[in-house]
C-alpha positions in Angstrom: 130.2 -50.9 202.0 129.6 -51.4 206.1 127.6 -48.5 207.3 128.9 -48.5 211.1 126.5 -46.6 213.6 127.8 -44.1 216.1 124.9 -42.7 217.6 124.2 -46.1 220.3 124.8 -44.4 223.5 126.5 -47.8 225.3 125.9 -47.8 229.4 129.5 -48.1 230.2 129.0 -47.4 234.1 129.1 -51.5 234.5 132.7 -51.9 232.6 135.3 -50.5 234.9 135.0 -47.3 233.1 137.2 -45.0 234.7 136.0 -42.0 232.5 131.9 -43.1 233.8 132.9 -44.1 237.3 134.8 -41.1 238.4 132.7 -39.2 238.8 129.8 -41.7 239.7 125.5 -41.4 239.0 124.4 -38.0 237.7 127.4 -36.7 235.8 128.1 -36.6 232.1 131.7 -37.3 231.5 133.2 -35.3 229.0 136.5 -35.1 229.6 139.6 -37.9 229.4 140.3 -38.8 225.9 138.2 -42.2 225.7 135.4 -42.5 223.0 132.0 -43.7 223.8 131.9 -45.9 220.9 131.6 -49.1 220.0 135.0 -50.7 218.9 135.5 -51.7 215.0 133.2 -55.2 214.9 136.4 -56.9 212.7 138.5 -55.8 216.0 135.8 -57.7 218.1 135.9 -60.6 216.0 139.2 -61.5 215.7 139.4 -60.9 219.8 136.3 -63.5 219.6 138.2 -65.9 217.5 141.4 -65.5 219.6 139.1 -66.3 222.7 138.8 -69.2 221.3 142.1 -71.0 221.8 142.5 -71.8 225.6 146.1 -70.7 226.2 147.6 -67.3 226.3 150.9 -68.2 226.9 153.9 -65.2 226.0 153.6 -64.3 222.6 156.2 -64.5 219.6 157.0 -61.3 217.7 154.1 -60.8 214.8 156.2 -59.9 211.6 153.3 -59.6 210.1 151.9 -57.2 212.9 155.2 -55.3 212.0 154.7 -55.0 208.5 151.1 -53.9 208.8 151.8 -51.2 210.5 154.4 -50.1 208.0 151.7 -50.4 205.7 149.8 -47.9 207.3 152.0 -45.6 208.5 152.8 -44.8 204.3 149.0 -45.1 203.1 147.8 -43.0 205.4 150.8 -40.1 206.3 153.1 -41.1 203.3 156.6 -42.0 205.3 157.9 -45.0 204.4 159.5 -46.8 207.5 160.7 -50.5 207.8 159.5 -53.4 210.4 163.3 -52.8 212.5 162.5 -49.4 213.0 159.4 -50.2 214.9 159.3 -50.8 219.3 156.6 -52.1 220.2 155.4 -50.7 224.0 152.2 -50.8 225.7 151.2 -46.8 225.9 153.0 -43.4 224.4 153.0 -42.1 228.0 155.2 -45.4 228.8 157.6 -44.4 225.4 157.7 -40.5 226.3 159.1 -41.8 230.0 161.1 -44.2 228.3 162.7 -41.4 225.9 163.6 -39.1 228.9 165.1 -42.2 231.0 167.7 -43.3 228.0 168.3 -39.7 226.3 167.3 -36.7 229.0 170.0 -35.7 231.5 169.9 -33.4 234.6 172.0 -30.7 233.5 169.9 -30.0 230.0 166.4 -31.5 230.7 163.3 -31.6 228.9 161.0 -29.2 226.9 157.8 -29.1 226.6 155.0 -26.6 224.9 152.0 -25.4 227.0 149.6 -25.7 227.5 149.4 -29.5 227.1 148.4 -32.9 227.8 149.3 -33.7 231.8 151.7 -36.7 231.6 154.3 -34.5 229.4 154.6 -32.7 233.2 154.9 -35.9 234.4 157.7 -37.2 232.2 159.7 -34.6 234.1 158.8 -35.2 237.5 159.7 -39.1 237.1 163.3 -38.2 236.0 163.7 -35.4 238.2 164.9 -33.7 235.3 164.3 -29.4 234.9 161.7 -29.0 232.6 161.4 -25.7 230.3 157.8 -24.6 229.4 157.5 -22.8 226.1 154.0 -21.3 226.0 152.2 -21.6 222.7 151.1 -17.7 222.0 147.5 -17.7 221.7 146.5 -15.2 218.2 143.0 -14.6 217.0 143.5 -17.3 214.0 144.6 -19.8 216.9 147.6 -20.8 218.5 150.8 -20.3 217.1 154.8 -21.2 217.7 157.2 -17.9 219.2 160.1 -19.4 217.2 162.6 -16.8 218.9 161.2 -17.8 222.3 161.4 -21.5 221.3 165.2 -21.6 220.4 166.2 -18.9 223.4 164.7 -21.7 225.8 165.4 -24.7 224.0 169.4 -23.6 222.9 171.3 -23.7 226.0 169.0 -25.8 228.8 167.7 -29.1 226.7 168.6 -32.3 226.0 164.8 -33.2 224.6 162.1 -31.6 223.3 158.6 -33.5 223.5 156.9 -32.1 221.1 152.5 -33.1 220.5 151.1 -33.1 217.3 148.3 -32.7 216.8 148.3 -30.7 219.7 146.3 -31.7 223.0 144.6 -30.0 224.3 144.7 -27.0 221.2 143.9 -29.1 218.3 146.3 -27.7 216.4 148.1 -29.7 213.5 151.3 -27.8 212.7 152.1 -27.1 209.1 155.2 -28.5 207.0 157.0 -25.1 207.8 156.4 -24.8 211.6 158.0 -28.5 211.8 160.6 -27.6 209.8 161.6 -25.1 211.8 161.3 -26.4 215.0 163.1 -29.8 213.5 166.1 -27.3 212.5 166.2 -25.1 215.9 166.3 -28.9 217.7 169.3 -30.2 214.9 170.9 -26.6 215.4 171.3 -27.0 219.7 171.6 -30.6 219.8 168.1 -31.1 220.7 166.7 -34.7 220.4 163.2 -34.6 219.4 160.4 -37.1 221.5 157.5 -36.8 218.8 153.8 -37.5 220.4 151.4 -38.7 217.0 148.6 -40.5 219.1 145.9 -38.4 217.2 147.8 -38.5 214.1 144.7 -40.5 212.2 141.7 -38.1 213.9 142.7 -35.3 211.2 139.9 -33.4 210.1 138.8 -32.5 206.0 141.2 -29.3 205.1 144.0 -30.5 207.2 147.1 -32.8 206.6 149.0 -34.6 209.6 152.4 -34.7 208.5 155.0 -37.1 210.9 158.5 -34.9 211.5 160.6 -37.8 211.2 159.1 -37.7 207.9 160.8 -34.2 206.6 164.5 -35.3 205.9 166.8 -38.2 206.9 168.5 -35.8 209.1 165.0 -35.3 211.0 164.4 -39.3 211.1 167.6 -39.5 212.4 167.0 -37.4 215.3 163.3 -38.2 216.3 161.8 -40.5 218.1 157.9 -41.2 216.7 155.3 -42.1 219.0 152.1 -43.8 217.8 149.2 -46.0 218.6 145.9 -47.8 217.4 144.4 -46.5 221.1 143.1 -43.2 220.2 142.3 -44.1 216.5 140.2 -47.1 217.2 139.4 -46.3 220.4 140.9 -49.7 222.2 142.9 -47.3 224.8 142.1 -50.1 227.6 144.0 -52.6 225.4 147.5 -50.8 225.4 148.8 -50.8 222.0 151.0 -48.5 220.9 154.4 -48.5 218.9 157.6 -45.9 218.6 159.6 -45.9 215.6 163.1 -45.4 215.2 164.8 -45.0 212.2 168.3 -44.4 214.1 169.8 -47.4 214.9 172.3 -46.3 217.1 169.2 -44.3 219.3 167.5 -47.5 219.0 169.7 -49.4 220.7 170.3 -47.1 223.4 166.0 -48.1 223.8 166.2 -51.2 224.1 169.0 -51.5 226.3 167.5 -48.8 229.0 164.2 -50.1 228.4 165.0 -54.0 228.8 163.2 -55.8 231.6 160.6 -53.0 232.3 158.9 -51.8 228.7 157.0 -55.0 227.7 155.4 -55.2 224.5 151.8 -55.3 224.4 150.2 -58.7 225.4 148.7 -61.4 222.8 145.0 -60.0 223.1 146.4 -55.8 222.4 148.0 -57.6 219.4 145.2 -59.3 217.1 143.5 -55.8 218.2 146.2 -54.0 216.6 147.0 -56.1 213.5 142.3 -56.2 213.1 142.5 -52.5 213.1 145.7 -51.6 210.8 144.5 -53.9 208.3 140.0 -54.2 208.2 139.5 -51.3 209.7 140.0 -48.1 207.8 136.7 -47.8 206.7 135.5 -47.7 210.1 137.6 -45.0 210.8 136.9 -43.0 207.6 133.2 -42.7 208.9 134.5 -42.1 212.2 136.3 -39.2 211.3 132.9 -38.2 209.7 131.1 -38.4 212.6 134.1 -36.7 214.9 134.0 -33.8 212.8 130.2 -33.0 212.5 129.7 -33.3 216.5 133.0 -30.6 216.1 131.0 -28.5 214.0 127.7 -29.0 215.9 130.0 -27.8 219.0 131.5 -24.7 217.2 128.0 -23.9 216.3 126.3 -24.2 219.5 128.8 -22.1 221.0 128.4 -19.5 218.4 124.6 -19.2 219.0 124.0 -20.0 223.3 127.6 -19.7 224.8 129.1 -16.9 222.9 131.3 -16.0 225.9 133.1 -19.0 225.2 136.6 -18.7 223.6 137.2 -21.7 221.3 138.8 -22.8 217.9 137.4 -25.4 216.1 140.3 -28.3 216.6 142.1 -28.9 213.1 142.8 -33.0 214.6 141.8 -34.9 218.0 138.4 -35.0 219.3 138.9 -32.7 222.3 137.9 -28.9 222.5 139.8 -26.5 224.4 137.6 -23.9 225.8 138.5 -20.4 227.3 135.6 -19.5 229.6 138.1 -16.7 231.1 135.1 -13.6 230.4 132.7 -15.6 232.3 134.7 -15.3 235.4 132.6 -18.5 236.9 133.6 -19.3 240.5 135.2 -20.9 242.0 136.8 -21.8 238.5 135.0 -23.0 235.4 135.7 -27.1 236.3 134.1 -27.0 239.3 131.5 -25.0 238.1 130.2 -27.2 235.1 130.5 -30.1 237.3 128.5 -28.6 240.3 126.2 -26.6 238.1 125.3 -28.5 235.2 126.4 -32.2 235.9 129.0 -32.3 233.3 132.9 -33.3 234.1 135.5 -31.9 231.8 139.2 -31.7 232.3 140.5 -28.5 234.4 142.7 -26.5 232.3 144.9 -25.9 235.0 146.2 -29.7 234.9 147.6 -28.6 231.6 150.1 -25.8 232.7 150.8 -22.4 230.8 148.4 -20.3 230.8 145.6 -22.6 231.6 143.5 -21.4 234.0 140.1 -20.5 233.5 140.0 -23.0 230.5 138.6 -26.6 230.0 139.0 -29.3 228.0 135.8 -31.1 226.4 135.7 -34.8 224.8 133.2 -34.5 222.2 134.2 -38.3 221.0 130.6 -39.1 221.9 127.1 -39.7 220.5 125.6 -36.4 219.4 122.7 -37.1 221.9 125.3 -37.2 224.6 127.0 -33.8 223.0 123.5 -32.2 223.1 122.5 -32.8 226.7 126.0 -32.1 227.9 126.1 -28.6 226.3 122.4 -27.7 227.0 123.3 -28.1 230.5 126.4 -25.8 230.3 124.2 -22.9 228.6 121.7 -23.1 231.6 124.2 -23.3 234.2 126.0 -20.2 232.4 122.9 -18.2 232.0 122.0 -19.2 235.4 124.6 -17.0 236.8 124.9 -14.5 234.5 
């Protein structure tokens, strides 16, 4: 078996990084979701031998692309789908915008639960459809789903409900139960559901990712899936990604809104894809390895220098959410780590609800880089307190 290494720390600053280059000389980026790891050496190679032939003309459909991915979805979550039930798109930001352009309408808009990743805010503001926040409610095992407060917002005032899991920025990966009931508020109200799975591979030991389409037919028939190889293999510059449809009738209604402005993901995003699906799971089994003791090299530090930290460990995803509300640092804990101790994480306010005073960390990184970045943030903390 391939031992793969995770520990090179790669100078990206040279690659038209925008996660190194933001921020420019000095300053540890820890914040959007973009791994500083090497991609799968199978996925390099067959972009090597690709390289090789001297056109890139438009590309043909891959059925065997298709069929790969089939593959994986039922080896790794255990739904069974088929090759037509698959679009093919080049992000799941592009599919949730292209779910609220052919099913959203003005008078019964879109739902969303806070806090969360950014673009669901956006998918709103592109349609100029209302938007209904439903706050996760934040418990001391984690955070948790109001199911009254979800179906009193959802019932009268949506037409979609865009729902992430597992959860960014949270971590959390809902149980069989909390997507049944959500699935059965949405089929109740006439709800379609806009399912966000990006992370659904970066699931960590004691946990299960389960799809929702993947409940009952009547679920699959009102769900659109979002996944992608981005955030498993970490190829997010290559834009591959893939929705999949079971209902016909829905995904139709797709392809006719979406024709002449969703492409499918060019020739080079494709050998990616079809390298990853099918040499690669390996490389992601010791990924996940690695993922999850920098997590637990996080939730320990915390526990021993940053104590006034609010955090729980993420069940899925490589990203912390951190509550630095007690600390009270000025003029808000973003600008704070990034003036104070050199390191830039995402501000919590960018993900709505009750985000303020929180911040999101990307620990998809050599431990090294981890170490430094948090040693920082414990100076700069006990610096001012």
């Amino acid at each position: 078996m391939q031992t793969y290494h995770f520990d090179q720390i790669i100078d990206r600053r040279d690659s038209h990084s925008l996660k190194w280059n933001k921020y420019g000389p000095g300053i540890l980026p820890l914040w959007v979701a973009d791994m500083d790891f090497a991609a799968a050496p199978q996925i390099l190679a067959a972009l090597q031998k690709r390289l090789t032939h001297p056109i890139f003309g438009y590309s043909a459909c891959d059925e065997e692309l298709l069929e790969i991915i089939c593959l994986w979805v039922e080896r790794r979550h255990g739904w069974r789908i088929s090759p037509e039930q698959v679009l093919l798109m080049p992000g799941v930001v592009a599919g949730m915008n292209w779910c609220a352009r052919t099913f959203a309408n003005p008078a019964a808009g879109i739902a969303i639960q806070t806090p969360v990743y950014p673009p669901f805010f956006g998918v709103a503001c592109n349609t100029g459809y209302p938007l209904t926040e439903v706050p996760l409610v934040m418990t001391p095992a984690g955070y948790e789903i109001d199911f009254d407060d979800f179906e009193s917002k959802v019932k009268h005032q949506t037409s979609l409900f865009i729902l992430c899991n597992p959860h960014n920025p949270v971590g959390r990966i809902f149980s069989k139960s909390e997507l049944q009931n959500l699935g059965e508020i949405c089929l109740r109200h006439g709800v379609l559901i806009c399912s966000d799975e990006i992370h659904c591979d970066l699931v960590y030991e004691g946990n299960h990712h389960i799809p929702m389409a993947s409940l009952s037919e009547e679920f699959a028939q009102n769900t659109i899936t979002l996944m992608a190889a981005s955030k498993t293999f970490n190829i997010p510059g290559l834009h591959f990604s893939f929705a999949i449809v079971p209902n016909s009738q829905l995904r139709a209604r797709m392809q006719a809104v979406g024709a002449g402005l969703v492409e499918p993901p060019n020739v080079l995003a494709n050998v990616a894809a079809k390298a990853a699906f099918s040499e690669c799971e390996e490389w992601l089994n010791q990924l996940l390895a690695y993922l999850q003791a920098n997590r637990d090299y996080l939730t320990e530090f915390i526990g021993k220098n940053i104590q006034e930290i609010g955090y729980y460990p993420p069940q899925g995803t490589y990203l912390a959410w951190l509550d630095c509300r007690k600390m009270n640092l000025k003029p808000d804990p973003f600008q704070f780590f990034l003036r104070q101790a050199g390191v830039a994480l995402n501000d919590g306010l960018t993900f709505g609800g009750n985000g303020k005073g929180f911040v999101r960390l990307n620990f998809g990184c050599p431990l090294e880089v981890l170490k430094t970045a948090l040693e920082k943030m414990a100076v700069a903390i006990k610096s001012v307190s």
